[in-house]
N, C-alpha and C positions, 0 to 999 in steps of 0.2 A: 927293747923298743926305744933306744938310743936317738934321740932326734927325730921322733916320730912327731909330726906336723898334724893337726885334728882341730875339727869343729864342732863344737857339740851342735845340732840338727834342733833344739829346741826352741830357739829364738836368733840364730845367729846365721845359719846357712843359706847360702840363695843360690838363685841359679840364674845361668845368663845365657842368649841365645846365640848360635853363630849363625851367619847369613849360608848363604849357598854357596859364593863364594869360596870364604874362608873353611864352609866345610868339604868342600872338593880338596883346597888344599892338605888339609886333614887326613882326607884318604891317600893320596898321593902319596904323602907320608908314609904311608903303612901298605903302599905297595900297590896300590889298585888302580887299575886304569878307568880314568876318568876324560868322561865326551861331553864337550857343550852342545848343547842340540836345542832349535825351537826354545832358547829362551831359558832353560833349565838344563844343569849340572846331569851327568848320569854317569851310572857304574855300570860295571859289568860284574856277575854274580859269581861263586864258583862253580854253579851249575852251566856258565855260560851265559846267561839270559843277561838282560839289560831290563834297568830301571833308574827313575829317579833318585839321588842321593836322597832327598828328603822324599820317603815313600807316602807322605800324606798329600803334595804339593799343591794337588788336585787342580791338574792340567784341562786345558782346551782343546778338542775332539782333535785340531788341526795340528796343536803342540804333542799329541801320544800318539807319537809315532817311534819307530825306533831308531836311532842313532847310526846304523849301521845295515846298512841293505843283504847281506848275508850274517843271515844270526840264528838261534834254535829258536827264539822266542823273547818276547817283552811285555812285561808289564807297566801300567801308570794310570795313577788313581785320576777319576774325572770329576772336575766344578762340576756345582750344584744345576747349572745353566746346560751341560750339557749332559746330564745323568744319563737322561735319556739314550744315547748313543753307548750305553756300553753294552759291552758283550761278558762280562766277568766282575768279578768283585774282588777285593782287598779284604779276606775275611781276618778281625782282630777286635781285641777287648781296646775299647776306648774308654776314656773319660774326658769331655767334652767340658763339664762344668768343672773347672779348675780353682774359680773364685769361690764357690760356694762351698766346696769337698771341708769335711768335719768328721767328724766322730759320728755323724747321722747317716754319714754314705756308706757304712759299713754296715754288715748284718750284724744281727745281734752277737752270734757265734765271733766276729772277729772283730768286737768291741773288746769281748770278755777277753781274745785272747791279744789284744793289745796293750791292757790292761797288762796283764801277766808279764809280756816282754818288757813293761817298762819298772815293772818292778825286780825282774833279773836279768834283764840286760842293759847295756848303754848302746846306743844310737849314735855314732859319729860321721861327720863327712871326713874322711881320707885329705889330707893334701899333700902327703907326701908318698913315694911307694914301699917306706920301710917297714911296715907290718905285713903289706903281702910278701915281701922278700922274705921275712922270718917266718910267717906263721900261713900264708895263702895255700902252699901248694898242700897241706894236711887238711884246708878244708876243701881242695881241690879232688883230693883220693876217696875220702870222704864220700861228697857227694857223687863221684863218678862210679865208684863202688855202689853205691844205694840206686842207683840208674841203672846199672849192667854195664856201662859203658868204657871207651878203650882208656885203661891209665897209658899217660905216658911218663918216663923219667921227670925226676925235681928237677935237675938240670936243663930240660927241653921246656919244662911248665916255668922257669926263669928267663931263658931266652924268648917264649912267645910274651914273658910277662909288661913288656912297653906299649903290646896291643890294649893293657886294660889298666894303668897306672893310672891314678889322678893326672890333670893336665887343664889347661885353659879351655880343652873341649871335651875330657871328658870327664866328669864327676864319679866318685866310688862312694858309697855306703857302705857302711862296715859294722854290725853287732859282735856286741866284747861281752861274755861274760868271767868275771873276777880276772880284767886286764886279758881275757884269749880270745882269740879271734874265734866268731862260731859261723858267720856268713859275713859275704860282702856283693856287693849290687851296683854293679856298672849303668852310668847312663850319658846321655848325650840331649843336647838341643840346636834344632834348625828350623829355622823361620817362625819360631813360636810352637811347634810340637815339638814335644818330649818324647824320648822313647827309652823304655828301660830295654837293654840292650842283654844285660845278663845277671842271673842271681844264682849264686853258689852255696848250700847250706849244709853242712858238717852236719853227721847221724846225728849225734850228741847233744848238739844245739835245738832240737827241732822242738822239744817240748818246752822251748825259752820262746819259740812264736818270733824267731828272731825277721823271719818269713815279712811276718806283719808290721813289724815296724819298721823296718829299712822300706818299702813301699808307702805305709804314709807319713811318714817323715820325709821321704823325699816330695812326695807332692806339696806337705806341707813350703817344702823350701819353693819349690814352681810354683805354693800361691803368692809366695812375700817376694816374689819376682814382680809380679804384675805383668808380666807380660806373655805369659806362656798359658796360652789357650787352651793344650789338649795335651794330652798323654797319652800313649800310647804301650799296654802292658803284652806285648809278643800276640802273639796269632792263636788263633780260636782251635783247641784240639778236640776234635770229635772222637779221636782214640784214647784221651785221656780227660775222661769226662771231672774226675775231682780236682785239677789242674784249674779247669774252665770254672769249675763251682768256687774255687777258692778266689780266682781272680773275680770273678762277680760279684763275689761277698766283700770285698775290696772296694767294690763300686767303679767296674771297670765292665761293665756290660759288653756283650758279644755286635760286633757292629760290622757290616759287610758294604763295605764303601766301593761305590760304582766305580768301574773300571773298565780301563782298553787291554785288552791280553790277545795275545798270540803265540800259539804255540806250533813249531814249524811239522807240519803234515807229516814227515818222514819220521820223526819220533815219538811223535803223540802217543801212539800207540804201546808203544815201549814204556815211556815217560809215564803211563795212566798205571800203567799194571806193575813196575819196579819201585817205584817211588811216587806211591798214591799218597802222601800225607803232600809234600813236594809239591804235588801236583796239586793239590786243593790249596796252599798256602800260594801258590804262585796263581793260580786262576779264580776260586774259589766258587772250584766245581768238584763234585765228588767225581771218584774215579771213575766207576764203573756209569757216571750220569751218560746217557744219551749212548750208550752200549748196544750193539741189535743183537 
């Protein structure tokens, strides 16, 4: 770990926001076409669809519309002023009270086992990318083994590795137990919400709760921001019900934020029945909802 750059997360970390802006350019960067439209930045998904880069931005009935007049479908979360008008939802665990989050917004279960992680693990923020170089793509196989999911080569899990390096936009978390890497937790911020973007946890590490302290340690650092309002911990799985439970126990309650969605008539149908999880996280409707 030669020139490995770190922060310890206990009093020193903080986090800072990028505007809309500068997070478009961000994406650009890494490949993605991005449309100004009605006053807000948007991308386009790998499913196709289009949305707001900041997916909480919570637009006006007039501004959620979609960027582009031929599309499969779009989503974009709506103000409080025009809730009313939506047709769908933004289903995701939030946490809303960012200044107040402690040791009491946890359940009791993952008080105890934050406790644990901090007596066998360390907590660091990342600023440079030379521990994932050496030690990332092992907690990569790792976890992707414990998932089912496709391994790919170290050499390709290095090449995609610039999408998730520390950077001015986006922050890593990283649990070390005796100096190894056992998980690390990508995140980013725009307009004042946070979003954890991805968490990786090696078999091995799991009984370290490495889980739990990389998440409030990193909110810890979004409270000694002062400016970052909400967080946002990935979307609500109704197929993986202890996912949902663990993130609640976190203190990131299930929140279905009103919404404009569109999804184009000729694939709906397809879209409900091949990729019903997809389909709920993009509209948040179940699939088989309104079925005859």
């Amino acid at each position: 770990m030669t020139n490995l750059q770190i922060r310890p997360t206990n009093s020193e970390a903080v986090i800072l926001s990028m505007n809309e802006e500068a997070a478009a350019d961000w994406y650009r960067q890494q490949g993605m076409q991005i449309f100004y439209h009605q006053g807000h930045y948007w991308k386009q998904t790998k499913f196709g669809f289009y949305e707001p880069i900041n997916l909480l931005a919570r637009l006006t009935v007039k501004q959620a519309t979609c960027p582009k007049k031929i599309h499969l479908g779009f989503r974009a979360s709506l103000c409080e002023a025009d809730a009313a008008a939506a047709n769908g939802s933004i289903p995701i665990h939030l946490l809303s009270d960012v200044e107040g989050y402690n040791l009491q917004s946890l359940s009791a279960n993952r008080r105890n086992h934050l406790k644990r992680c901090h007596k066998r693990a360390k907590i660091l923020q990342l600023l440079s990318p030379e521990l994932l170089e050496e030690q990332g793509y092992e907690v990569f196989y790792s976890a992707t083994i414990r998932f089912g999911g496709k391994v790919i080569p170290k050499k390709v899990y290095l090449s995609q590795l610039a999408k998730h390096i520390p950077s001015e936009q986006r922050y890593v978390f990283a649990g070390l137990i005796n100096d190894k890497l056992g998980g690390y937790m990508t995140t980013y911020v725009v307009d004042g919400t946070a979003y954890i973007e991805r968490a990786l946890l090696a078999t091995e590490a799991l009984s370290a709760y490495i889980g739990t302290g990389l998440v409030f340690e990193f909110v810890q650092a979004c409270r000694r921001s002062g400016k970052i309002r909400e967080i946002v911990y990935g979307y609500h799985t109704p197929t993986d019900p202890a996912l949902s439970t663990f993130k609640e126990g976190m203190g990131f309650p299930v929140r279905q934020i009103p919404a404009k969605v569109a999804v184009n008539p000729l694939i709906d149908p397809i879209f409900r029945w091949r990729y019903s999880s997809a389909y709920y996280f993009l509209t948040g409707k179940y699939a088989m909802a309104g079925k005859k």
